[in-house]
MIVONU-410548 format. One record per residue (C-alpha): chain; residue in one letter; residue number from 0; x, z, y. Coordinates in nm, 2 decimals. Layout:
<rs>
   unit   code   pos        X        Z        Y
      A      a   NUM        X        Z        Y
...
</rs>
This chain:
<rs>
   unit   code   pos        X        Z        Y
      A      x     0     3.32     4.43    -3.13
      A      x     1     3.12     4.76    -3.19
      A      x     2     2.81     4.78    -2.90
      A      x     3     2.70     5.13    -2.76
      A      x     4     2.34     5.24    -2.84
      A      x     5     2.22     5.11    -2.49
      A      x     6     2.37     4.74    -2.54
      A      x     7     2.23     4.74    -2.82
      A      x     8     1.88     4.82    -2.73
      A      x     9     1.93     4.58    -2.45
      A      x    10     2.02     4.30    -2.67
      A      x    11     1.73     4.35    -2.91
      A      x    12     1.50     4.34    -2.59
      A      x    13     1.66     4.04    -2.47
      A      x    14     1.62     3.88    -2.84
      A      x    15     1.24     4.01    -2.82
      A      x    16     1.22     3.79    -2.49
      A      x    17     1.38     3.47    -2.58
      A      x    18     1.13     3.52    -2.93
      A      x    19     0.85     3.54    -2.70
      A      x    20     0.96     3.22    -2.45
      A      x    21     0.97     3.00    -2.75
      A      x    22     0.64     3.10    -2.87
      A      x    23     0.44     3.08    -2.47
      A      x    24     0.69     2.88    -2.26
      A      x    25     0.78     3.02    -1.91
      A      x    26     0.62     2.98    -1.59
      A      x    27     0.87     2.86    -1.33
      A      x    28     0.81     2.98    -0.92
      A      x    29     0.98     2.81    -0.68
      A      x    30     0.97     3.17    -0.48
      A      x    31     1.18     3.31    -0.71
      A      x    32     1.47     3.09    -0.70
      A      x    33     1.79     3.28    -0.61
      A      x    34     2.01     3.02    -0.51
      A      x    35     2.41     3.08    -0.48
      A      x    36     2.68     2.88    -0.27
      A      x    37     2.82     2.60    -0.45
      A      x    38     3.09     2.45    -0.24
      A      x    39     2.88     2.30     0.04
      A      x    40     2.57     2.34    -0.11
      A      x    41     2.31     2.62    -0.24
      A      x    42     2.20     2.55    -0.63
      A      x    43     1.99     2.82    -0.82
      A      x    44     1.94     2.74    -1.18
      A      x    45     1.56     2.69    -1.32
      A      x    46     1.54     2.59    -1.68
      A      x    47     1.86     2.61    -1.91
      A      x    48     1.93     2.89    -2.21
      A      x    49     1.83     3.20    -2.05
      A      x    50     1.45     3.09    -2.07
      A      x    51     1.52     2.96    -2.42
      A      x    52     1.55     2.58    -2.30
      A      x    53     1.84     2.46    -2.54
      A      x    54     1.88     2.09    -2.48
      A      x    55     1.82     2.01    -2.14
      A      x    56     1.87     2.18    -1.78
      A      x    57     1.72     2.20    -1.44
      A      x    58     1.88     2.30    -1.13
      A      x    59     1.73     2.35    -0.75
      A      x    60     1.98     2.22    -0.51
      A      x    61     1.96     2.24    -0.11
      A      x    62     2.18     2.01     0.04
      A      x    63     2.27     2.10     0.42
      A      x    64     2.20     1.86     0.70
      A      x    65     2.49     1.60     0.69
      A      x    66     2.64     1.74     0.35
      A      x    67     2.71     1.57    -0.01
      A      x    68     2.61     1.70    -0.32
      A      x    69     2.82     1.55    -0.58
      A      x    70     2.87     1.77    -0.90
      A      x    71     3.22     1.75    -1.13
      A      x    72     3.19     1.63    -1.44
      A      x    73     2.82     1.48    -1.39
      A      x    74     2.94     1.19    -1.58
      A      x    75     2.97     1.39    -1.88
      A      x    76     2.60     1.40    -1.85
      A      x    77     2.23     1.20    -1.79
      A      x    78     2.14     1.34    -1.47
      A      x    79     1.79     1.28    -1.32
      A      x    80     1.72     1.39    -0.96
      A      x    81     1.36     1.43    -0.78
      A      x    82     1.38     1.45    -0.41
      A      x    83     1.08     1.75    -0.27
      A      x    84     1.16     1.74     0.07
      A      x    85     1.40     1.57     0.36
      A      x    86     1.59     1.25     0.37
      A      x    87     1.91     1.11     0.29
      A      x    88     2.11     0.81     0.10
      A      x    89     2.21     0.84    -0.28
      A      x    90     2.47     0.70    -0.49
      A      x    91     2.51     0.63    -0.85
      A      x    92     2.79     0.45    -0.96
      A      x    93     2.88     0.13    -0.73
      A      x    94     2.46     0.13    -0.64
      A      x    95     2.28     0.33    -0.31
      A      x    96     1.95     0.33    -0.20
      A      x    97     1.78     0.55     0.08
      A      x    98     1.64     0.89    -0.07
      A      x    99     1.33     1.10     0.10
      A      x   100     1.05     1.29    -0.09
      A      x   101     0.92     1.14    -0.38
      A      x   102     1.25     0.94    -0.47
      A      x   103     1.40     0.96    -0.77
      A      x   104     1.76     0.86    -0.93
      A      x   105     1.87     0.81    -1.23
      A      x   106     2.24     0.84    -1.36
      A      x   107     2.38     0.70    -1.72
      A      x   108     2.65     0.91    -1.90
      A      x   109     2.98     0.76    -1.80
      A      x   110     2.84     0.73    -1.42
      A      x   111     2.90     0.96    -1.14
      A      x   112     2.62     1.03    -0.88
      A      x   113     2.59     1.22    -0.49
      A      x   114     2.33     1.29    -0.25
      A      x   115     2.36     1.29     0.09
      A      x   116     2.12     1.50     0.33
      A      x   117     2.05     1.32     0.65
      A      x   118     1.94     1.53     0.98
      A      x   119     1.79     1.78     0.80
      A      x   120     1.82     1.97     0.47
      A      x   121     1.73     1.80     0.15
      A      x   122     1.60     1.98    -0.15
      A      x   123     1.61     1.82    -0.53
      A      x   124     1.51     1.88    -0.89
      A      x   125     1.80     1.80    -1.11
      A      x   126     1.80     1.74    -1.44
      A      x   127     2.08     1.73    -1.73
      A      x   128     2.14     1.65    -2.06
      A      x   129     2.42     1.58    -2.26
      A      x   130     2.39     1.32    -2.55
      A      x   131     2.36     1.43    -2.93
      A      x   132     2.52     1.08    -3.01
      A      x   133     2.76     0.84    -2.83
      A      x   134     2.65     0.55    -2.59
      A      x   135     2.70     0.57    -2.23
      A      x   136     2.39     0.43    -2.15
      A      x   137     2.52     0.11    -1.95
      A      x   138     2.19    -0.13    -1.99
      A      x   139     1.94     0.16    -1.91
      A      x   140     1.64     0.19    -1.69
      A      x   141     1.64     0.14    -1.32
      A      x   142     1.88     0.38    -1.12
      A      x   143     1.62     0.46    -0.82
      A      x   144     1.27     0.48    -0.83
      A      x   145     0.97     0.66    -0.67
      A      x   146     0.70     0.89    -0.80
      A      x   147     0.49     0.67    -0.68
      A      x   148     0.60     0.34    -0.83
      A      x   149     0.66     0.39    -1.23
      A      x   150     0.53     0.16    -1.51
      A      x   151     0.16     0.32    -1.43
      A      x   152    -0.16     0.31    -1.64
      A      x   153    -0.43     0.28    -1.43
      A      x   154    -0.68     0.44    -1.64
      A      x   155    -0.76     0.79    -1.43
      A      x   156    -0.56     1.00    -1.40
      A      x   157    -0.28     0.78    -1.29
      A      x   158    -0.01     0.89    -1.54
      A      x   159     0.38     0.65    -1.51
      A      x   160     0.70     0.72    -1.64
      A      x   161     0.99     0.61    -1.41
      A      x   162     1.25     0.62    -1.60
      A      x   163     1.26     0.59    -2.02
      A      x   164     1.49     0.71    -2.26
      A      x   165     1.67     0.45    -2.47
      A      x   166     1.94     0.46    -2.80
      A      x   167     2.20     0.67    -2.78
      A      x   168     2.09     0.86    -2.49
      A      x   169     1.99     1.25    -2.48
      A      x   170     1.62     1.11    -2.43
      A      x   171     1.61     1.23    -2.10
      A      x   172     1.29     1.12    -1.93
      A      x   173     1.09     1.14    -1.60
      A      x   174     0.72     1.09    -1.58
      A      x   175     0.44     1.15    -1.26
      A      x   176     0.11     1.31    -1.33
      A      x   177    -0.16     1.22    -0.98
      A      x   178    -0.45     1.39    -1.05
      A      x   179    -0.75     1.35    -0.80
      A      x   180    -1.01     1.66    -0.77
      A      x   181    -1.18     1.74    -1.07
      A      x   182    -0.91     1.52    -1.32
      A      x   183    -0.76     1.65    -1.58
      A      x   184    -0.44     1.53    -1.80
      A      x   185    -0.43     1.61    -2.14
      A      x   186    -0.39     1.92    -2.31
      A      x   187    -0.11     1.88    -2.61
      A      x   188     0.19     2.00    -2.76
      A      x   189     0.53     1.79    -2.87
      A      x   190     0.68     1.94    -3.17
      A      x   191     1.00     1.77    -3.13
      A      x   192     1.06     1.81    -2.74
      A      x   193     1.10     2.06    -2.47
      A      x   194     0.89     1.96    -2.15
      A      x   195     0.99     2.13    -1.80
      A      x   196     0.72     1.99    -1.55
      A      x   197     0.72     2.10    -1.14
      A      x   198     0.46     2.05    -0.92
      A      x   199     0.52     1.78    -0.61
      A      x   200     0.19     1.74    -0.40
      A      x   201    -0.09     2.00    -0.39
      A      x   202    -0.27     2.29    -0.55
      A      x   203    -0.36     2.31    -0.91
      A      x   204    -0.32     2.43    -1.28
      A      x   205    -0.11     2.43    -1.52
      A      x   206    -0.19     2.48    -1.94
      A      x   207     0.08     2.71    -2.14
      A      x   208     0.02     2.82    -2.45
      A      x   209    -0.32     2.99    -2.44
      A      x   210    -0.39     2.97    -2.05
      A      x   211    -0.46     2.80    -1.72
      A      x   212    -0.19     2.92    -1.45
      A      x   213    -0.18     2.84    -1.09
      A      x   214     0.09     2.69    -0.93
      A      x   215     0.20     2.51    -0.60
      A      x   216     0.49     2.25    -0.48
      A      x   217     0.77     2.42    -0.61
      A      x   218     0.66     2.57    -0.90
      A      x   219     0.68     2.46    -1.30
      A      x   220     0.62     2.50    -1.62
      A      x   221     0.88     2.51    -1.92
      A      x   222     0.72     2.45    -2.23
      A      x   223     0.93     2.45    -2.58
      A      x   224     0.87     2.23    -2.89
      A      x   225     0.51     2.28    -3.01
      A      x   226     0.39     2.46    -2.73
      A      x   227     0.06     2.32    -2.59
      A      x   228     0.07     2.21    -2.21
      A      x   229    -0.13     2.02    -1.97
      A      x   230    -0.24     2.01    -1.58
      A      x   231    -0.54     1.95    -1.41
      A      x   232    -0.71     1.96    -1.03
      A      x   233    -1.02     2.20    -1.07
      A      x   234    -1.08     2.14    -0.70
      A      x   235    -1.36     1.99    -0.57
      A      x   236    -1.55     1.91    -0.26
      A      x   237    -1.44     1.71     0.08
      A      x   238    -1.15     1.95     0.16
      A      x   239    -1.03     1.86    -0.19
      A      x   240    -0.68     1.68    -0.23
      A      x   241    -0.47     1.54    -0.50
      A      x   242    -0.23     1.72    -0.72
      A      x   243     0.10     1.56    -0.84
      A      x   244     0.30     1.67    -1.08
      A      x   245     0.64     1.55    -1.21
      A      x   246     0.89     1.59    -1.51
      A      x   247     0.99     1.55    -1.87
      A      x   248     1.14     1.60    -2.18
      A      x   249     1.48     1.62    -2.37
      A      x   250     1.50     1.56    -2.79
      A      x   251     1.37     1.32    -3.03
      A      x   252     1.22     1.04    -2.87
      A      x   253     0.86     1.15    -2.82
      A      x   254     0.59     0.89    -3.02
      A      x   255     0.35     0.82    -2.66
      A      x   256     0.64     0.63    -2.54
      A      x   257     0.62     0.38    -2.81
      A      x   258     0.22     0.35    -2.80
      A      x   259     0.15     0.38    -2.47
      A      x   260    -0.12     0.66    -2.47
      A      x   261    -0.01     0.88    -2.11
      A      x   262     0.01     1.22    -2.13
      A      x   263     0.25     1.51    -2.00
</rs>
């Protein structure tokens, strides 16, 4: 197929900006989501190929008061959901729990999964990733956890993973950062993972690339393989709160999940 001079041009420029989100990352703002209808939901997409993230993808999905989000073919997938705000019940497979802010679900390939808003609307992360190798996951971590409940090391700042990735999975993971004023989590780069991180609780910053950007609940950061990346709370004094962060990564199974050494 032969392109005109303007697709062409248009092309190259979006080649030049897919080069350059692979070498920085991409900043993520919640305010910018455009979300569409999606049967009786709204989902806008966050992280996925057109910001250069190849093996993993985040959607935003609102979930009206006393409606189900349940997506076809999620059992195709490893789906990981993080609840920001409102209340409901989720399922995966033949297990349920209660869902509000701060819960999290996780759902094996081979397993489908809903959630159900309650009285008011509910708003989630969701994560995907299809496996690179077979295995449907079936003796995996936990289905339902909180932010505030992972395997935790206690050192500050409190850094737990909720749920692992195992053999034969994607290596889809989901880990908390709580940072009180003035703590900061480390500054480092995976060269073998993408990282998409979201902020849950507070004010703060985020590390990309070369610089400290600020972001609020809502807002992320999608940093590609080799890309250095941290957070930290540079707030201080007695109106000072806690920032929380939440998210994780998709590839090879990164190495501070076999020694134990917390990080983002």
């Amino acid at each position: 197929m032969n392109l005109t001079v303007r697709e062409a041009v248009q092309e190259t420029r979006q080649d030049a900006r897919q080069d350059t989100r692979q070498e920085t990352g991409v900043v993520l703002r919640g305010a910018e989501l455009e979300y569409r209808r999606h049967g009786d939901c709204w989902v806008s997409p966050v992280a996925g190929p057109h910001i250069g993230a190849w093996h993993s993808t985040v959607e935003a999905v609102r979930i009206p008061a006393g409606r189900q989000w349940s997506p076809p073919g999620a059992a195709a997938a490893e789906q990981v959901a993080v609840v920001l705000a409102g209340a409901g019940v989720g399922t995966v497979g033949y297990e349920i729990s209660r869902m509000r802010a701060a819960s999290a679900l996780y759902s094996p390939v081979g397993s489908p999964y809903s959630l159900s808003a309650g009285d008011r609307e509910m708003t989630v992360y969701v994560w995907s990733a299809v496996p690179s190798s077979g295995g449907t996951g079936a003796a995996g971590p936990a289905r339902f956890r909180s932010l505030w409940n992972g395997e935790t090391w206690l050192t500050p700042p409190v850094a737990s993973v909720l749920f692992r990735p195992g053999a034969g999975r994607a290596g889809l993971c989901l880990r908390c950062g709580i940072m009180l004023p003035g703590e900061t989590l480390g500054v480092r780069q995976h060269e073998e993972s993408e990282t998409v991180y979201f902020v849950f609780e507070g004010e703060g910053q985020f590390y990309l690339h070369d610089r400290w950007v600020e972001l609020g609940p809502g807002d992320g950061v999608f940093a590609p393989p080799g890309v250095r990346h941290g957070a930290r709370n540079p707030h201080t004094g007695r109106l000072a709160s806690r920032f929380v962060v939440f998210g994780g990564s998709v590839a090879e199974l990164p190495s501070y999940l076999h020694d134990g050494v917390p990080d983002l």
